[in-house]
RORO-726871 format. One line per field, with one value per residue (C-alpha): residue number from 1; residue in one letter; x, y, z. Coordinates in nm, 2 decimals. Layout:
i: [NUM:...] .
aa: [A:...] .
x: [X:...] .
y: [Y:...] .
z: [Z:...] .
END
This chain:
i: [1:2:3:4:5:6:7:8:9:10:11:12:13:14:15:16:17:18:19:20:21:22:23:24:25:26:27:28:29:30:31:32:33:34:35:36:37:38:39:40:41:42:43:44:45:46:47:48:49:50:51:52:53:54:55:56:57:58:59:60:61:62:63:64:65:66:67:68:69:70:71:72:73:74:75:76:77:78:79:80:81:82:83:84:85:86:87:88:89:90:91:92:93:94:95:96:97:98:99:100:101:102:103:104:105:106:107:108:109:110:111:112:113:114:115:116:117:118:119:120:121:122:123:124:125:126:127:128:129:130:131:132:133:134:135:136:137:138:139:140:141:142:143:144:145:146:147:148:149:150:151:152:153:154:155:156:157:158:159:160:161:162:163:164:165:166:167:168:169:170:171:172:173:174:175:176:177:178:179:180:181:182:183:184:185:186:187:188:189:190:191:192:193:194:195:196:197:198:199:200:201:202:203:204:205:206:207:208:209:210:211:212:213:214:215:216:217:218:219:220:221:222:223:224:225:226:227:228:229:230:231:232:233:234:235:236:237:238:239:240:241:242:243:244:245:246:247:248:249:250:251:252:253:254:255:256:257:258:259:260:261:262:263:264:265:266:267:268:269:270:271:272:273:274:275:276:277:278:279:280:281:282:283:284:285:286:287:288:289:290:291:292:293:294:295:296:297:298:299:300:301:302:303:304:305:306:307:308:309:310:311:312:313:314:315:316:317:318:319:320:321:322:323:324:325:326:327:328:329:330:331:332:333:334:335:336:337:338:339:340:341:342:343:344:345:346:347:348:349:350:351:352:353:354:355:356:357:358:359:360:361:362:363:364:365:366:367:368:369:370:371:372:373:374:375:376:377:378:379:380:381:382:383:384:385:386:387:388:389:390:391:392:393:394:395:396:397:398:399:400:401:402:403:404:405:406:407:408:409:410:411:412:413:414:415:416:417:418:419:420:421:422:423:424:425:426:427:428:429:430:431:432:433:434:435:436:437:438:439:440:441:442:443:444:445:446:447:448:449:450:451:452:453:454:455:456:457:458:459:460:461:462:463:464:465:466:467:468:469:470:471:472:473:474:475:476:477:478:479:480:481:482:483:484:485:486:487:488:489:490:491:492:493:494:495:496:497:498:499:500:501:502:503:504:505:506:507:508:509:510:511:512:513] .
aa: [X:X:X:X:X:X:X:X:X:X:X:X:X:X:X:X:X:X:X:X:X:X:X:X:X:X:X:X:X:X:X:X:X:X:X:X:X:X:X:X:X:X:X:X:X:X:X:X:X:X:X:X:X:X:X:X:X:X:X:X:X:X:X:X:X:X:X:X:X:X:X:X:X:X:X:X:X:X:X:X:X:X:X:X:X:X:X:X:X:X:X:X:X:X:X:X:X:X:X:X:X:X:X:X:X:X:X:X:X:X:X:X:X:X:X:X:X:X:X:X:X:X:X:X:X:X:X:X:X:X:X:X:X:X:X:X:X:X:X:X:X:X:X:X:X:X:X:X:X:X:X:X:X:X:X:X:X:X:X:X:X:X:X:X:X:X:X:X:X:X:X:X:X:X:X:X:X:X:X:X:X:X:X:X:X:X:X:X:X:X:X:X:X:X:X:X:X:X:X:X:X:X:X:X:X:X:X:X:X:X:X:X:X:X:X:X:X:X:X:X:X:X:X:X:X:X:X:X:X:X:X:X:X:X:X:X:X:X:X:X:X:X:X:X:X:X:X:X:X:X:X:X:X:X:X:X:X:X:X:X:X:X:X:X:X:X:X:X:X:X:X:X:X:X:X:X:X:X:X:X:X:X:X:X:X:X:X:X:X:X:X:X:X:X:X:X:X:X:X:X:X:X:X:X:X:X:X:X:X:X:X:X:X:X:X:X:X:X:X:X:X:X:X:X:X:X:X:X:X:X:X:X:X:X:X:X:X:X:X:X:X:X:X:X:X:X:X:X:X:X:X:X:X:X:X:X:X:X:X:X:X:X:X:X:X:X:X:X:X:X:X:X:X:X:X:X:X:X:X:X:X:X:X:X:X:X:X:X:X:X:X:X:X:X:X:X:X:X:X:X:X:X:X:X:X:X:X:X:X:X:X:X:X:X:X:X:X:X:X:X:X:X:X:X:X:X:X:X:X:X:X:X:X:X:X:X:X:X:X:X:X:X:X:X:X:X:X:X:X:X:X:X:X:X:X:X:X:X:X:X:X:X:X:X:X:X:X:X:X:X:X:X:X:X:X:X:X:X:X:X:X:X:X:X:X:X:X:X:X:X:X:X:X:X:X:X:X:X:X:X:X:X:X:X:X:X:X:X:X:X:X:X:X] .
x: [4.43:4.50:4.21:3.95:4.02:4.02:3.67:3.57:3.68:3.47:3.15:3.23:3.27:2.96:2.76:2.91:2.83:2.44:2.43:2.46:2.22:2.17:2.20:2.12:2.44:2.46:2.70:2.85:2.67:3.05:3.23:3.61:3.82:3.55:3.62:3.33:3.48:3.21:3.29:3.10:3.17:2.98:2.64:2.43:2.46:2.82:2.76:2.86:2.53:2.69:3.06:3.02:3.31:3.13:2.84:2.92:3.24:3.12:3.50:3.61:3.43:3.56:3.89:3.89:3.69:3.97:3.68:3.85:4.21:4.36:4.62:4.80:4.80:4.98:5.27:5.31:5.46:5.17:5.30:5.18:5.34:5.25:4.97:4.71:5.00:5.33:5.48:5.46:5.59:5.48:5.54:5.50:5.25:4.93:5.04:5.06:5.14:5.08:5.16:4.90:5.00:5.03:4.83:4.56:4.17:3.82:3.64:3.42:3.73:3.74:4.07:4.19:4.36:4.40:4.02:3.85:4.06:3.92:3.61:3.57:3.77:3.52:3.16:3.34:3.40:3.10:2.88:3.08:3.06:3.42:3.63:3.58:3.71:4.03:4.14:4.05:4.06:4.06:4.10:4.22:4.36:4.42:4.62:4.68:4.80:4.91:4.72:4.79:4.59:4.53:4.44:4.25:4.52:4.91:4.76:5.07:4.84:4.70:4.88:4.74:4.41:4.40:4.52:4.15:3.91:3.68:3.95:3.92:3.94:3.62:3.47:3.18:3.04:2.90:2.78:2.67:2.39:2.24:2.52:2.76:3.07:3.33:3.70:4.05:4.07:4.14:3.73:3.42:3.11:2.85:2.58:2.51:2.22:2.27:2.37:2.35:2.65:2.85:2.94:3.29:3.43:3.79:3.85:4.02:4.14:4.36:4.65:4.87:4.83:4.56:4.34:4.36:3.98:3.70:3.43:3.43:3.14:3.17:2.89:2.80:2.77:2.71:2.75:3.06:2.97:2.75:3.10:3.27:3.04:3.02:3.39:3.38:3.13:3.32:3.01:3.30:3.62:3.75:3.68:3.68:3.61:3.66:3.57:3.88:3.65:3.61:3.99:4.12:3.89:4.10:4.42:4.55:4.66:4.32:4.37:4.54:4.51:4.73:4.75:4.88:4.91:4.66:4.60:4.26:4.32:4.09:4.16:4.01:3.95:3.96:3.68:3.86:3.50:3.47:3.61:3.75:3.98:4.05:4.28:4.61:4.71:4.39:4.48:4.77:4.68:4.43:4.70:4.88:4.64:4.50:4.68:4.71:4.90:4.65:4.41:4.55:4.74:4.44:4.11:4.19:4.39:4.72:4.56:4.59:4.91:4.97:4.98:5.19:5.10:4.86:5.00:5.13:5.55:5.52:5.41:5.68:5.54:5.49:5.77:5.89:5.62:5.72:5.42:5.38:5.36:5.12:5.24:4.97:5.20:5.34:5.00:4.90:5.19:5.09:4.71:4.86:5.06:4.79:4.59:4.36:4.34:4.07:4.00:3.69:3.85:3.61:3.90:3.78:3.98:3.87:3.95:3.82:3.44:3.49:3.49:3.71:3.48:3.53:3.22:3.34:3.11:3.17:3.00:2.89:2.92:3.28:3.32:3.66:3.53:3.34:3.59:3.84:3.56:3.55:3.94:3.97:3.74:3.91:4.25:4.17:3.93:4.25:4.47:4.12:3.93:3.54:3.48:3.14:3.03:2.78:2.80:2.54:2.48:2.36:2.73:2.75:2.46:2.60:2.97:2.85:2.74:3.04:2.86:2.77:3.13:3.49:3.63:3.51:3.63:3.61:3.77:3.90:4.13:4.36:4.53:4.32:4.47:4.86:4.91:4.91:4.73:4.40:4.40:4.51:4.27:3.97:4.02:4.23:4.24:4.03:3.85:3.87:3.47:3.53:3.70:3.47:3.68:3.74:4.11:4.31:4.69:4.84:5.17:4.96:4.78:5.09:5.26:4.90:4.99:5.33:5.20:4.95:5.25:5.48:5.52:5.80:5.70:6.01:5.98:5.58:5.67:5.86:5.63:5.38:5.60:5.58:5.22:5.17:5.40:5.21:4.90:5.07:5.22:4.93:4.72:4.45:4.41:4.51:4.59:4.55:4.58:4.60:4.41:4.53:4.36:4.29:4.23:4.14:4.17:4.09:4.43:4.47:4.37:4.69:4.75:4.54:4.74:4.60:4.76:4.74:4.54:4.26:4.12:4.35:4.18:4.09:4.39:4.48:4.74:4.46:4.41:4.28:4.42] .
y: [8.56:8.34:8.11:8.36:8.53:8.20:8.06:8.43:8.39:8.04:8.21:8.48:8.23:8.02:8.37:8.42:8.11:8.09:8.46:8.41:8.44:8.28:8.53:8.40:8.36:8.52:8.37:8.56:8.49:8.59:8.33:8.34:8.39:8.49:8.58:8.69:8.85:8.89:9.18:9.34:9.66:9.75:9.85:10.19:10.16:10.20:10.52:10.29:10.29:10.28:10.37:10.71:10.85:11.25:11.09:11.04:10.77:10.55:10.67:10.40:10.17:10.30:10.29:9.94:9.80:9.91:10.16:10.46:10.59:10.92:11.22:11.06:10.74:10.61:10.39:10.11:10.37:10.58:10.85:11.01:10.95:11.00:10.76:10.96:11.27:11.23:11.47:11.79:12.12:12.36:12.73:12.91:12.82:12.87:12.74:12.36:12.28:11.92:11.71:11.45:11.08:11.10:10.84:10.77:10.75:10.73:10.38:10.62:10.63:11.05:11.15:11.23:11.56:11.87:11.97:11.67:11.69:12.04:11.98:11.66:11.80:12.15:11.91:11.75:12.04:12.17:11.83:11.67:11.81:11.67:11.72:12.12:12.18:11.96:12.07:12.42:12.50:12.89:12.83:12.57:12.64:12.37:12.35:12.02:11.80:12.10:12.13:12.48:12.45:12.76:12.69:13.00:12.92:12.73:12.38:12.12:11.84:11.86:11.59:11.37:11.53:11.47:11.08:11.04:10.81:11.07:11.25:10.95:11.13:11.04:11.08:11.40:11.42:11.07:11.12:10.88:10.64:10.47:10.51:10.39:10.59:10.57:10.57:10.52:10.18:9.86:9.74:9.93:9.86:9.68:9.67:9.82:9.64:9.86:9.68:9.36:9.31:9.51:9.38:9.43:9.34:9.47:9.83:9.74:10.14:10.06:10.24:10.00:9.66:9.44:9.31:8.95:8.85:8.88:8.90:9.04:9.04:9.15:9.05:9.26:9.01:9.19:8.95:8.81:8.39:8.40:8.53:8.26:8.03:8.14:8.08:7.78:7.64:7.81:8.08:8.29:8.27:8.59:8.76:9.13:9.21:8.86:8.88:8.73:8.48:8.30:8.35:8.01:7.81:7.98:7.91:7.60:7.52:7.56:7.96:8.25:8.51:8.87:9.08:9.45:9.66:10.01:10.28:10.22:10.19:10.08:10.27:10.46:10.82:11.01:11.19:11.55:11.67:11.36:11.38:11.00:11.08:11.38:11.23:11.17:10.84:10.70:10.77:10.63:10.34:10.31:10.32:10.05:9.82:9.73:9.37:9.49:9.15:8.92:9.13:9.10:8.74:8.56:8.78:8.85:8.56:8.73:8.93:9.28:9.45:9.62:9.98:10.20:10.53:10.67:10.52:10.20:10.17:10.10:10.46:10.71:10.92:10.69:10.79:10.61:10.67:10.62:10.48:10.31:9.91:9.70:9.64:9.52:9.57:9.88:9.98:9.89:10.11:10.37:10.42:10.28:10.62:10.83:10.76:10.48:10.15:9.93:9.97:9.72:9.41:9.42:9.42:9.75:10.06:10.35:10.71:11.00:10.78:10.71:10.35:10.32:10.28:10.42:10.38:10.25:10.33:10.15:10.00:9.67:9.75:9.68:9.33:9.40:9.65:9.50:9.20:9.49:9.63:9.25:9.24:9.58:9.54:9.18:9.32:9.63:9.48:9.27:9.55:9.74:9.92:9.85:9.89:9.95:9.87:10.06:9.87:10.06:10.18:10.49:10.57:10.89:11.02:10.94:11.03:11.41:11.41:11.44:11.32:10.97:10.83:10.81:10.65:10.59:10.33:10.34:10.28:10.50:10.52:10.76:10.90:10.80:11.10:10.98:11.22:11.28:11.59:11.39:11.28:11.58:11.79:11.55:11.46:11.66:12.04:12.31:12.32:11.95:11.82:11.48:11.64:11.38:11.36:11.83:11.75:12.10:12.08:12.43:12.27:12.05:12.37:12.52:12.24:12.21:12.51:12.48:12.16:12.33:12.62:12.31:12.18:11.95:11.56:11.48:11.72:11.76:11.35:11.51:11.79:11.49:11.28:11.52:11.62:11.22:11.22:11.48:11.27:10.97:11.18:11.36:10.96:11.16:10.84:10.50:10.34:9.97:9.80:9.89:9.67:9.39:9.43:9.09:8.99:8.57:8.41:8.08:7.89:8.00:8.35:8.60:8.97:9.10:9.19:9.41:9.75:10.01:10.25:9.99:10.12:9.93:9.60:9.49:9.59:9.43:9.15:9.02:8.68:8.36:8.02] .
z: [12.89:12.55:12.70:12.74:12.38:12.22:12.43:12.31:11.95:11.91:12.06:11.77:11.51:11.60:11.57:11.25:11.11:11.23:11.04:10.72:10.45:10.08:9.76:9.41:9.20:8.87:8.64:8.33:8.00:7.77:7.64:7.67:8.01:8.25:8.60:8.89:9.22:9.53:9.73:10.02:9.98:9.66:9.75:9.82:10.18:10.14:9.93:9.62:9.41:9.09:8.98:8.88:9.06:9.10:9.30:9.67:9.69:9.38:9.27:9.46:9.28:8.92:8.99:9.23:8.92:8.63:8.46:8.57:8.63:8.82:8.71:8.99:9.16:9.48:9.52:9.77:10.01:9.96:9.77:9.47:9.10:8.78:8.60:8.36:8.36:8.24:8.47:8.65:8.78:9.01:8.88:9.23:9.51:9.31:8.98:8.88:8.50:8.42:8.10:8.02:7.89:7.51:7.29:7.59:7.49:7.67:7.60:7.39:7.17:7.25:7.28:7.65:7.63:7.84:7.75:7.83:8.19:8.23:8.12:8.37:8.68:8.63:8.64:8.96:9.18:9.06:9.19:9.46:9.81:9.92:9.59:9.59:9.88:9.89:9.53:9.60:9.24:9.12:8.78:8.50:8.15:7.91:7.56:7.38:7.65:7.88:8.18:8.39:8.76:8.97:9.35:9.55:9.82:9.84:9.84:9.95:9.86:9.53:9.40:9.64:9.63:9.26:9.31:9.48:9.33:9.32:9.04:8.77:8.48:8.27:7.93:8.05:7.74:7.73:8.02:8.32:8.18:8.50:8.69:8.40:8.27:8.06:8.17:8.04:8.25:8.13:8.14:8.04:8.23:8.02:8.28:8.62:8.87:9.16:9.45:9.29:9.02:8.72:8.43:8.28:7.91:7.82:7.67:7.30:7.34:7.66:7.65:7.91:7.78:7.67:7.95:7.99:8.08:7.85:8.09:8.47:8.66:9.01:9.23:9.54:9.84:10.16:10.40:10.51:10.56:10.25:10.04:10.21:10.12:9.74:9.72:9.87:9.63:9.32:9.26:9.24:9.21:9.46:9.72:9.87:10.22:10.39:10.76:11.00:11.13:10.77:10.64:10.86:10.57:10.28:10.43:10.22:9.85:9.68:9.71:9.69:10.04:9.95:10.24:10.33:10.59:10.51:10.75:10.87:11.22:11.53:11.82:12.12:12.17:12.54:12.66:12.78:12.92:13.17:13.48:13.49:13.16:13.26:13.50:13.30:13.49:13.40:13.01:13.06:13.26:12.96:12.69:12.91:13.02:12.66:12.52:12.14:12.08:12.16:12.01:11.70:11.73:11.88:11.80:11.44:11.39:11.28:11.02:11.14:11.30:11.64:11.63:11.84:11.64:11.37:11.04:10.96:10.94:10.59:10.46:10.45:10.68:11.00:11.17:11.47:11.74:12.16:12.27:12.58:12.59:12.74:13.12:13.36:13.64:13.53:13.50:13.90:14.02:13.83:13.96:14.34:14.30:14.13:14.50:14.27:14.52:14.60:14.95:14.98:14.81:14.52:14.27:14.11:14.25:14.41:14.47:14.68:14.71:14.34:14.19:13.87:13.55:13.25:12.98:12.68:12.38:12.05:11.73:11.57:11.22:11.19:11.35:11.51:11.71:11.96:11.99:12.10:12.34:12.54:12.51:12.66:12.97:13.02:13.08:13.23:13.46:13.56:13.69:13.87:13.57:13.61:13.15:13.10:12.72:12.48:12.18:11.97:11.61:11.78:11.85:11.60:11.79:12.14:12.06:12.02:12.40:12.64:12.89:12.73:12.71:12.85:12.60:12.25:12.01:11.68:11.27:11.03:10.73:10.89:10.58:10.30:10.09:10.12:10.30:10.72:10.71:10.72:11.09:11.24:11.08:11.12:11.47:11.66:11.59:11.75:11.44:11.34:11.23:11.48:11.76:11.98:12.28:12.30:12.27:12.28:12.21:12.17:12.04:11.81:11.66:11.56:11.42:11.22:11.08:10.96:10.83:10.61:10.46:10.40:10.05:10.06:10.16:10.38:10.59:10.61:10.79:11.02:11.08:11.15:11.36:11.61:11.61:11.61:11.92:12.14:12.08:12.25:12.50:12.61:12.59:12.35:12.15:12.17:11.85:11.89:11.56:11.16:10.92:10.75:10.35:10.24:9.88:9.86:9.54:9.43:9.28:8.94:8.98:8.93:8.88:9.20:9.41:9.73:9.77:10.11:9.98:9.89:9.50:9.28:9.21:8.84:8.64:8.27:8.43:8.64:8.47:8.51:8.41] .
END
């Protein structure tokens, strides 16, 4: 097994390396500490433009980039506290009173005070498609640095919907000047080249420190060997977005790699509509037959972890999922006594006239995915499992057509939000938008709805535990592996640490010596 990922894993890395492409460097023109980071992320095809945080996700960009902050942010457990608010109180189920941070200003040196919050939070439900909806705001009141919020309907995630980067709490009446806004963050943006690189110089107004770098320019680098190359050659001095293949080259004294565990995870969904995974021994033998270990260990080098469940162990709300382990042999029995055998010694098995092949659609956008595809059909084609692979950019097209697909593997931040709510409602429900594989749960439903009534956190994780345990039960999904977030920084380069929830980047200790 080990042999063929690893022979796999070199043709991968050769393909990588033959890929890349040059980009012209652009080197800051400040004098002082200086500091260029290359990330791949930043770019309109990513729904990044510029960092205005009402248009599209371009939030994540103001608050990753230290130009904007949030009422609330998240904490290594992925829970939301405090940052922009001082604290809070919720009067009864409609009725949130917050206290804003004393003493904090705009970069435009405008005082940030109840008003300015109301006046920014009322342009943002009024422009973003996503924000109205998860605030669900009826009404907001504002005196001095009292903020009173008034949802249409008891909304248990506020807080967290507030803490999104789409929430950074910016300066409305300057307004957005070619993308360009002003924040409360630790850097104002000095120049914007769409797609291309953003300019940074320290905010003297800061209210949490003084940033340590005089100039920041962060350089959008789309593709993955020409970022590794830039480092290399010291065109930049980190690095956001790394692919696995390139990270061996980092691994030694001249640099810094920071990982953590985050909740996008990579993992299969059953087709309910086909007849193949409609059979539950198949799903199961599915959910059994699939090496997550060597996956992870040999594919993507160590720098991922093995899922069992939807979220991570390290957020509050994981739980302690039962899923089932990988057991090839386990895995024979079970389909010998489901009446699945191979009766013409091809090695594929057979039922009722009916060889055993599942069609397993998937994606090439995110690089893991079709490395998890060829590890799949390896191991399942060991135990009898014909895998027949679509690996197709068409896939949001084709994943709408039951009859296209019997399994359908794919990536997603499960609870962007901080909060478990996400998943559930995206995927799973009757009414969920990406319901791809028509997965009905009538147990799931009403646990979805005591989820949605329940304000406290504790037990809205244990409400979650066992929706996330019906999933596994029933083999709806098969969660294979979580992302590992790297962050590569050449030695020298402190203060940037990653965190799980992927937005906080540039912050005043980052420094360089």
């Amino acid at each position: 097994m080990k042999r063929f990922l690893l022979g796999l894993t070199a043709l991968c890395l050769l393909a990588a390396l033959l890929a890349g492409c040059g980009q012209t460097a652009v080197q800051p023109v400040s004098a002082g500490k200086t500091l260029v980071l290359g990330d791949t992320s930043f770019n309109p095809e990513n729904e990044e433009p510029d960092i205005n945080p009402q248009n599209a996700y371009s939030g994540w960009a103001c608050i990753r980039y230290g130009v904007g902050e949030t009422l609330f942010r998240y904490n290594d457990q992925m829970e939301p506290e405090p940052w922009l608010a001082a604290d809070w109180s919720r009067t009864d189920d409609l009725t949130w009173r917050i206290t804003l941070r004393a003493g904090v200003q705009f970069s435009t040196g405008r005082t940030m005070d109840a008003a300015a919050v109301k006046e920014c939070l009322e342009q943002l439900v009024a422009v973003h498609s996503r924000a109205a909806g998860e605030l669900d705001l009826a009404g907001i009141e504002a005196d001095g640095l009292t903020l009173t919020l008034h949802t249409a309907s008891p909304n248990p995630t506020l807080l967290n919907a507030l803490s999104d980067p789409c929430c950074c709490i910016i300066d409305t009446q300057a307004g957005s000047d070619g993308g360009i806004v002003a924040g409360t963050g630790p850097y104002r943006a000095v120049e914007l080249v769409s797609g291309q690189r953003l300019e940074l110089e320290p905010n003297p107004l800061y209210w949490d420190g003084t940033p340590r770098l005089d100039h920041i320019t962060v350089r959008t680098i789309t593709d993955g060997d020409t970022l590794a190359l830039a480092l290399q050659a010291g065109e930049i001095d980190a690095a956001y977005g790394m692919p696995y293949l390139n990270l061996p080259q980092f691994e030694n004294d001249g640099y810094t790699i920071s990982s953590t565990p985050t909740s996008r995870a990579f993992f299969v969904w059953m087709n309910f509509a086909s007849p193949v995974t409609q059979d539950p021994a198949v799903r199961r033998a599915i959910a059994m037959g699939i090496d997550k270990e060597s996956f992870v260990q040999v594919l993507l080098f160590g720098h991922g972890y093995v899922a069992k469940g939807v979220f991570p162990d390290s957020f509050s709300f994981a739980g302690d999922p039962d899923a089932p382990d990988y057991d090839p042999e386990g895995t024979r029995q079970l389909l010998e006594q489901a009446g699945w055998t191979d009766t013409d010694g091809d090695g594929i098995r057979e039922k009722d006239g009916q060889e055993l092949c599942i069609r397993w659609l998937t994606y090439p956008s995110r690089q893991e995915l079709p490395l998890l595809a060829e590890c799949a059909r390896y191991t399942l084609e060991q135990i009898g499992i014909r895998v027949e692979i679509t690996c197709t950019a068409a896939h949001n097209t084709l994943r709408t057509d039951p009859g296209a697909w019997d399994v359908y593997a794919s990536a997603m931040v499960t609870a962007p939000t901080g909060d478990p709510a996400y998943f559930f409602s995206s995927c799973c429900l009757d009414d969920s938008p990406a319901n791809n594989g028509g997965y009905h749960s009538a147990p799931l439903e009403a646990l979805a709805r005591q989820l949605d009534a329940t304000f406290d956190p504790a037990q809205r994780g244990k409400l979650a535990g066992q929706m996330q345990q019906i999933l596994l039960d029933d083999d709806a999904y098969v969660f294979c592996s979580h992302l590992q977030m790297n962050l590569i920084a050449r030695a020298g380069v402190t203060g940037l640490p990653p965190h799980p929830c992927d937005y906080y980047e540039i912050t005043a200790e980052l420094d360089v010596e």
